[in-house]
C-alpha positions in Angstrom: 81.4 -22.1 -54.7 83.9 -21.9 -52.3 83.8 -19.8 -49.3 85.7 -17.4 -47.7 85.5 -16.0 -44.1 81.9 -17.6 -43.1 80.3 -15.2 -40.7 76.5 -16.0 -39.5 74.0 -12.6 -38.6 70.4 -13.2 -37.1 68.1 -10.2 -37.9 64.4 -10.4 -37.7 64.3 -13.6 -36.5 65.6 -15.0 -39.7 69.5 -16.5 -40.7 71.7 -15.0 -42.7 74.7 -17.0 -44.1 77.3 -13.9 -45.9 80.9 -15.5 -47.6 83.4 -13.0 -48.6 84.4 -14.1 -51.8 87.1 -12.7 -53.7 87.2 -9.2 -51.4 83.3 -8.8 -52.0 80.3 -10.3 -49.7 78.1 -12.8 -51.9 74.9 -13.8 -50.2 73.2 -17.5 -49.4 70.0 -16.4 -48.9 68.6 -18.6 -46.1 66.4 -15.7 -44.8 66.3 -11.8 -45.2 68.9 -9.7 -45.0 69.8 -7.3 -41.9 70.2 -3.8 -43.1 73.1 -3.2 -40.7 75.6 -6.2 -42.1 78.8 -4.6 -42.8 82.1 -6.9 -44.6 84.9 -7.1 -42.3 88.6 -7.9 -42.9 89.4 -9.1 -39.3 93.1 -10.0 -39.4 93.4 -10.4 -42.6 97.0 -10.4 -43.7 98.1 -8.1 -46.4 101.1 -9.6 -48.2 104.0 -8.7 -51.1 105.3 -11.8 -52.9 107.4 -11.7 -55.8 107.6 -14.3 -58.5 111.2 -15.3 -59.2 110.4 -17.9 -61.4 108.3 -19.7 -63.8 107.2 -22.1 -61.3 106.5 -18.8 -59.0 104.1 -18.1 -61.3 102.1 -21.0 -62.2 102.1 -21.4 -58.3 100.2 -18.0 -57.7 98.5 -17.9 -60.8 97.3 -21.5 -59.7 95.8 -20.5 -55.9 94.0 -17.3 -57.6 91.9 -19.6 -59.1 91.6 -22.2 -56.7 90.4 -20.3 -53.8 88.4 -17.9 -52.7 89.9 -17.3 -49.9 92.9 -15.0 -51.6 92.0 -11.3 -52.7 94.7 -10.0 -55.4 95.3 -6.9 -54.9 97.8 -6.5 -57.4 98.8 -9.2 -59.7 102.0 -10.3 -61.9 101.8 -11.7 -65.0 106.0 -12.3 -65.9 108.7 -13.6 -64.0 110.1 -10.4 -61.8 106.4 -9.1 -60.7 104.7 -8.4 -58.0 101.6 -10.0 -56.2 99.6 -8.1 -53.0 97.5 -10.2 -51.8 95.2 -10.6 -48.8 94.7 -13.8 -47.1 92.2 -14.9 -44.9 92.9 -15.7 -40.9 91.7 -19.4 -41.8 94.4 -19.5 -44.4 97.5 -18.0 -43.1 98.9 -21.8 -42.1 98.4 -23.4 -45.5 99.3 -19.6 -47.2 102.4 -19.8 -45.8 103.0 -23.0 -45.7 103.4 -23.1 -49.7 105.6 -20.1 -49.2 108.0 -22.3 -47.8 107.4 -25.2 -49.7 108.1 -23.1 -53.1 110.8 -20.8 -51.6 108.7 -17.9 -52.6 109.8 -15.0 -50.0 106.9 -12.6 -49.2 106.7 -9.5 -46.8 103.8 -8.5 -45.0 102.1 -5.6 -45.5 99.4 -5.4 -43.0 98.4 -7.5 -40.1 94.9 -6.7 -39.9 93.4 -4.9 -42.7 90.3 -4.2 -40.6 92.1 -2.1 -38.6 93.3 -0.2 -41.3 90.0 0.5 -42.7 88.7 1.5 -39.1 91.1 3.8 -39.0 90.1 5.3 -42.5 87.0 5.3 -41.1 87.6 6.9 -37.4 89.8 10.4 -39.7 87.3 10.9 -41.9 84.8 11.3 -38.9 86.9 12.8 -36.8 88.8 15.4 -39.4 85.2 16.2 -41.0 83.9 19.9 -40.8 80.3 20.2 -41.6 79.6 22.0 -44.8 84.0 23.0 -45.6 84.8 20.8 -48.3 88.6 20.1 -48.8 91.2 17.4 -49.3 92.1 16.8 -45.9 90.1 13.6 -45.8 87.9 11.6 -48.2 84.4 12.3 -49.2 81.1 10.7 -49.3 79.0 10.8 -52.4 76.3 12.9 -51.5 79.0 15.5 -50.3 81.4 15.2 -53.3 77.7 16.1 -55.6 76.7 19.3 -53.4 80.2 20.3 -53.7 79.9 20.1 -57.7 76.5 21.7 -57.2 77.8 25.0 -54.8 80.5 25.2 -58.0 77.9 25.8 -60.4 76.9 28.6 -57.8 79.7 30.5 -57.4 81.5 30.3 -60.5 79.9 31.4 -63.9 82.3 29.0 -65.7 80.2 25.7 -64.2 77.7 24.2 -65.4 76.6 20.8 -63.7 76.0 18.3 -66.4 74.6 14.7 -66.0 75.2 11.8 -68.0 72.2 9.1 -66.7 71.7 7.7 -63.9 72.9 4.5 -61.7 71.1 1.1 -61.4 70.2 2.2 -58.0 69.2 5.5 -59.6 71.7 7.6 -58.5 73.0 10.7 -60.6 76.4 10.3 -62.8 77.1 14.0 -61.8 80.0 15.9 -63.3 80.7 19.2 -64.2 81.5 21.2 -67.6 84.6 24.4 -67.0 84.4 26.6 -69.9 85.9 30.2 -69.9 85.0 30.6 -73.5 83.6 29.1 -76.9 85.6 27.5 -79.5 88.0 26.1 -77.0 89.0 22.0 -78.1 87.7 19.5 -75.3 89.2 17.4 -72.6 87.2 14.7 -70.4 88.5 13.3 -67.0 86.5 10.1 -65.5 87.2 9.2 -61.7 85.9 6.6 -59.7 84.8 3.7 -62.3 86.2 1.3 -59.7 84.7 2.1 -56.1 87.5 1.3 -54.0 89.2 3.3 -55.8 89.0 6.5 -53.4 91.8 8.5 -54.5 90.4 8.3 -57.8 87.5 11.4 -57.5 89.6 12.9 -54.2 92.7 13.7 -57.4 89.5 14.2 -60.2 87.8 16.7 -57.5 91.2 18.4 -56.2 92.3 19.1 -60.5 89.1 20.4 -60.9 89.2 22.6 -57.3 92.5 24.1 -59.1 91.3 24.7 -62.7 89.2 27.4 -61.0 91.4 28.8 -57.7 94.9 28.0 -59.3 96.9 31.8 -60.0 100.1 29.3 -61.3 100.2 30.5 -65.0 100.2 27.0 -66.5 97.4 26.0 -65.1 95.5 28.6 -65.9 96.7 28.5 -69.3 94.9 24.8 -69.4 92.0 25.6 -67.5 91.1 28.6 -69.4 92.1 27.3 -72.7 90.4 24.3 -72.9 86.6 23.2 -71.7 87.1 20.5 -69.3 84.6 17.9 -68.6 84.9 16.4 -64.8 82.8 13.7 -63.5 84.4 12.5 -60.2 82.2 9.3 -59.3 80.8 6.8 -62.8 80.2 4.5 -60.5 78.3 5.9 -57.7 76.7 2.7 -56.4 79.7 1.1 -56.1 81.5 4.2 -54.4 78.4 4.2 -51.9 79.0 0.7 -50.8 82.6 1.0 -50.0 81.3 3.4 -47.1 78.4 2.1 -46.0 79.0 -1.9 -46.4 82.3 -3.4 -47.7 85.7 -1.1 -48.2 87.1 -3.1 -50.6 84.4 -3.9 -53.3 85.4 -3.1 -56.6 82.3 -3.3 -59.0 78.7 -2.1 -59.8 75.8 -3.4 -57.8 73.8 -5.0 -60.6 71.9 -7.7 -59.2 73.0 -11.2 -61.7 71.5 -13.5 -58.6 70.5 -13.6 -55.1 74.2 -14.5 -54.6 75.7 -12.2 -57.2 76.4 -8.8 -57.8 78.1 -6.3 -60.1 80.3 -6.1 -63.3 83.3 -4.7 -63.3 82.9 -1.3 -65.0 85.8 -0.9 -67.0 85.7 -4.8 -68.6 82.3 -3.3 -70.0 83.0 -1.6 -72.5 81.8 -2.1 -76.3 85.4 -2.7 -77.7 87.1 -6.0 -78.3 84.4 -6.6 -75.1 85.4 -9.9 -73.0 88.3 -11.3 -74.8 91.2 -10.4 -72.8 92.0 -9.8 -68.9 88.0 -10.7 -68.1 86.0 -13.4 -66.4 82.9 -14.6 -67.3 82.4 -15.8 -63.8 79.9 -13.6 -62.1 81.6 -13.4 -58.2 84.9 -12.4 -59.7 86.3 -8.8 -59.7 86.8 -8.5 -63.2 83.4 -9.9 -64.5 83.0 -8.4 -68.2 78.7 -8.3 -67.3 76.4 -10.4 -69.3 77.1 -8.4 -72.6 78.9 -5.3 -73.6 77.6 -2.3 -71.6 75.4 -4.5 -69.8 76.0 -2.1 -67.0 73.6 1.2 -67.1 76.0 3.6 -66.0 78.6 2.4 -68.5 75.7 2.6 -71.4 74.2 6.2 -70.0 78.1 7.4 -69.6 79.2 6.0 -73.3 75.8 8.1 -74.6 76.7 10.9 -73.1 80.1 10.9 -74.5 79.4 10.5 -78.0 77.3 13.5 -77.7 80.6 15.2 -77.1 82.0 13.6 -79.9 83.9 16.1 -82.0 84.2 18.4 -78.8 86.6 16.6 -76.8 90.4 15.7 -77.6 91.6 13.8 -74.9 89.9 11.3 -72.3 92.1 10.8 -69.4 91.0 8.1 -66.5 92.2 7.9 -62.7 92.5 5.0 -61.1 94.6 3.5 -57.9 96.9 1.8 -57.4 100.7 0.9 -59.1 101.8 4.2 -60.4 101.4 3.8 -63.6 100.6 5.8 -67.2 98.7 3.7 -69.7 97.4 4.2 -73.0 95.6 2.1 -75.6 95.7 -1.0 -76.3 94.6 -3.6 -73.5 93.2 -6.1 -75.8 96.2 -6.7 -77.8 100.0 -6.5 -77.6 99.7 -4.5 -81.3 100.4 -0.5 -81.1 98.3 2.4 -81.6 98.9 3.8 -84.8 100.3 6.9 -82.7 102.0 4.5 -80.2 105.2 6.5 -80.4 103.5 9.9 -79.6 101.3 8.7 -76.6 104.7 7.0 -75.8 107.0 10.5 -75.8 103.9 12.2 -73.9 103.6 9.7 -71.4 107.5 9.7 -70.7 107.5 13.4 -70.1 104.2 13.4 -68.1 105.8 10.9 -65.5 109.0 13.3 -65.4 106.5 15.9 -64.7 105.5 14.2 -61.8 108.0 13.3 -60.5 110.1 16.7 -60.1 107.8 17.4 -56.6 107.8 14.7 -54.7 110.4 12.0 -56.1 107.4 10.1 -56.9 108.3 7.3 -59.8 106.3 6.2 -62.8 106.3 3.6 -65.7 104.2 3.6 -68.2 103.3 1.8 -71.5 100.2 0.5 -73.2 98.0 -1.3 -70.8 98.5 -5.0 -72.6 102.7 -4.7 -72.1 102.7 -2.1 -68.8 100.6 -4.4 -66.9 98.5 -7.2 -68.0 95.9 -7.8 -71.2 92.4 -6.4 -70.4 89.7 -5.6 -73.0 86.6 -3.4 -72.5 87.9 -0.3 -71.0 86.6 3.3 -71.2 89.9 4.4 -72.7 90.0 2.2 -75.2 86.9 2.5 -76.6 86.8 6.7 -76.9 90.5 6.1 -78.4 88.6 3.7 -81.0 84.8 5.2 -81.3 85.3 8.6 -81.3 88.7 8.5 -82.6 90.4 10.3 -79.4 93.9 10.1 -79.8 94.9 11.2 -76.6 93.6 8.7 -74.4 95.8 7.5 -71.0 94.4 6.0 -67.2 96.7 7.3 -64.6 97.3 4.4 -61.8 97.9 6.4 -58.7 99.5 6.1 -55.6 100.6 3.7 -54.0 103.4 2.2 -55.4 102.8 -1.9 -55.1 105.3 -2.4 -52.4 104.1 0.7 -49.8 103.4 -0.7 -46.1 99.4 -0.1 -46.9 96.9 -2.3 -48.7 96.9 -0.2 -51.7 93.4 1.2 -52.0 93.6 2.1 -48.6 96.1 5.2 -48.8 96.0 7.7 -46.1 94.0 10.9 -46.3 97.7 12.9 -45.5 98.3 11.6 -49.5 95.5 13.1 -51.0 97.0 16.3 -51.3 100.7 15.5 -52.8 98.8 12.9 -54.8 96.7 16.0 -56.2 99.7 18.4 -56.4 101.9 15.9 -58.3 99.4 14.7 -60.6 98.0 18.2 -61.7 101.6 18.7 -62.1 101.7 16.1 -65.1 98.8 16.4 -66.1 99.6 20.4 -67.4 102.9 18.3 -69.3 100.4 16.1 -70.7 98.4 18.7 -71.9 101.3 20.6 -73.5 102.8 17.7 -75.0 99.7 16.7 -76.6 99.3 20.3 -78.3 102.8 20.4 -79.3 101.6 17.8 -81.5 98.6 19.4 -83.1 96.2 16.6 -81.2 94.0 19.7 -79.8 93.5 21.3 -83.0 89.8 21.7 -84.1 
């Protein structure tokens, strides 16, 4: 295995040997584990290359997978995409180095991504109002579920709801909104990848505006349909990006003393591990042992089918690329209603853009962006026969100054505002064309 920023810890007398390995901290056990040890990204670079040619390609394609000491942030498949990726202070000479020797131009994007997550770090402490919960900053997990739980409180249309628990037996909290019976269904999942964190900050703010909103349309939504809002799927996960490593991406799922985590949305029981997954534990996008090998996936995918019939439309946020996509990402072969998501999408993104100027593509996953099997969407557009089914990728765009998953707290508002936005065009859209009748 190679390794990747080698830092040594002593703690209680014993050594511990931690390797970053592809943005996540993998453990050689050669004693017990400090409870304090916390990943750093010490001048690591963040940079923006784009491949201008075949030979760009098989170049980048070739150094993701031999080396550890590369994170993609964002990667291209086709001649004319992008690649973010963060490079280790060890690695800088021979990183750019091949730059020159392939003529492949890059920009940097960051000069020391630790200092970008300290600064994360320093607002959300020093912006933080005990017990006012807004979207001035990001939230922990513990406060985003008393949040959800003071809802339930003071508004007769919330009801918590739980669907399982974590491997580290945490709850999958969400809420149900429901201003009357009989109304057709519509579920939105946040958070499946922890980094992720304006994921549940957009899921949380939609879900703060279905209730306070007095804008007609989005009352018309909220009140019209029952909504189905679970911020955080993967609440391990989210916990560890505060307390031990920003950038980790999966579940925490212990495969080996070395190992941990699947990635949550490669997981699923559709077309599970053929496309876009690795069946190499320490990657990112490690499909897990088997399908829904992961117990938050398998307690969440339960939980849904027992709304089967009830809801119309699943709708996932994730970060970052701002993007719409819609089934399928296991094959480049349509949807049978390919052309309707298609219309929908291209009149959501033109929702969301009138605020802020704030540009969108869209397309099904496999074409928009790269081939990747086992998502959520995919399988309740398949197994419960959803037809409405898209994953917003949010803010940033792939070329902003930051590192992507690291977007400033001043965004979480206009990422909210612009998103709720399209997501009442979606919803209209979709009705136009009967997809919401019971």
């Amino acid at each position: 295995m190679a390794l990747r920023g080698l830092v040594y810890y002593r703690g209680r007398s014993k050594m511990v040997l931690k390797a970053v390995v592809n943005g996540v901290i993998a453990v050689l056990w050669i004693g017990v584990i400090c409870a304090g040890e916390v990943a750093r990204y010490d001048n690591y670079r963040v940079y923006r290359l784009i491949a201008k040619s075949n030979d760009h390609l098989k170049t980048l394609h070739e150094l993701q997978d031999s080396s550890d000491s590369y994170i993609f942030l964002e990667k291209g498949l086709k001649v004319g995409d992008g690649f973010n990726i963060v490079v280790a202070p060890h690695k800088l000479a021979d990183f750019t180095e091949m730059l020159d020797v392939d003529g492949i131009k890059a920009e940097i994007l960051d000069t020391n991504l630790q200092r970008s997550i300290d600064e994360e770090k320093y607002r959300m402490q020093s912006k933080r109002t005990k017990g006012i919960f807004d979207w001035n900053e990001y939230h922990e997990l513990e406060e985003i579920h008393n949040w959800l739980d003071k809802l339930a409180l003071n508004y007769e249309q919330v009801e918590v709801v739980e669907a399982g628990h974590s491997y580290e037996n945490r709850t999958i909290k969400g809420v149900k909104v429901s201003y009357k019976s009989g109304n057709p269904g519509i579920f939105l999942e946040g958070g499946i990848h922890a980094r992720e964190w304006i994921s549940p900050a957009t899921v949380t703010y939609i879900l703060n505006e279905l209730l306070t909103s007095q804008d007609p349309k989005v009352r018309n939504i909220s009140e019209n349909y029952d909504w189905y809002i679970f911020p955080n799927v993967n609440p391990d996960g989210y916990v560890y990006t505060h307390k031990k490593n920003r950038l980790w991406r999966k579940t925490r799922t212990p495969y080996s003393r070395a190992c941990f985590g699947a990635d949550p949305n490669r997981n699923w029981d559709f077309h599970w591990a053929e496309q876009g997954t690795s069946d190499r534990c320490n990657t990112e996008t490690y499909g897990g042992p088997y399908a829904f090998s992961e117990v938050e996936m398998k307690s969440l995918s339960q939980y849904i089918e027992s709304l089967k019939g009830k809801i119309q439309a699943y709708i996932a946020f994730h970060s970052y690329s701002q993007v719409l996509l819609y089934p399928y990402g296991h094959t480049i072969e349509h949807t049978p209603n390919h052309d309707d998501l298609t219309d929908i999408a291209n009149a959501t993104v033109t929702a969301l853009a009138k605020r802020y100027g704030t540009k969108y593509y869209y397309g099904n996953t496999y074409e928009a962006i790269y081939p990747a099997s086992g998502s959520s969407a995919d399988w309740v557009y398949n197994t419960l026969g959803v037809r409405v089914a898209y994953t917003y990728e949010l803010r940033p765009s792939p070329s902003s100054w930051n590192s992507g998953f690291i977007l400033p707290s001043e965004q979480i508002v206009p990422t909210g505002e612009e998103t709720l936005d399209s997501l009442v065009t979606l919803v209209e859209e979709s009705a136009k064309r009967k997809y919401f009748e019971l």
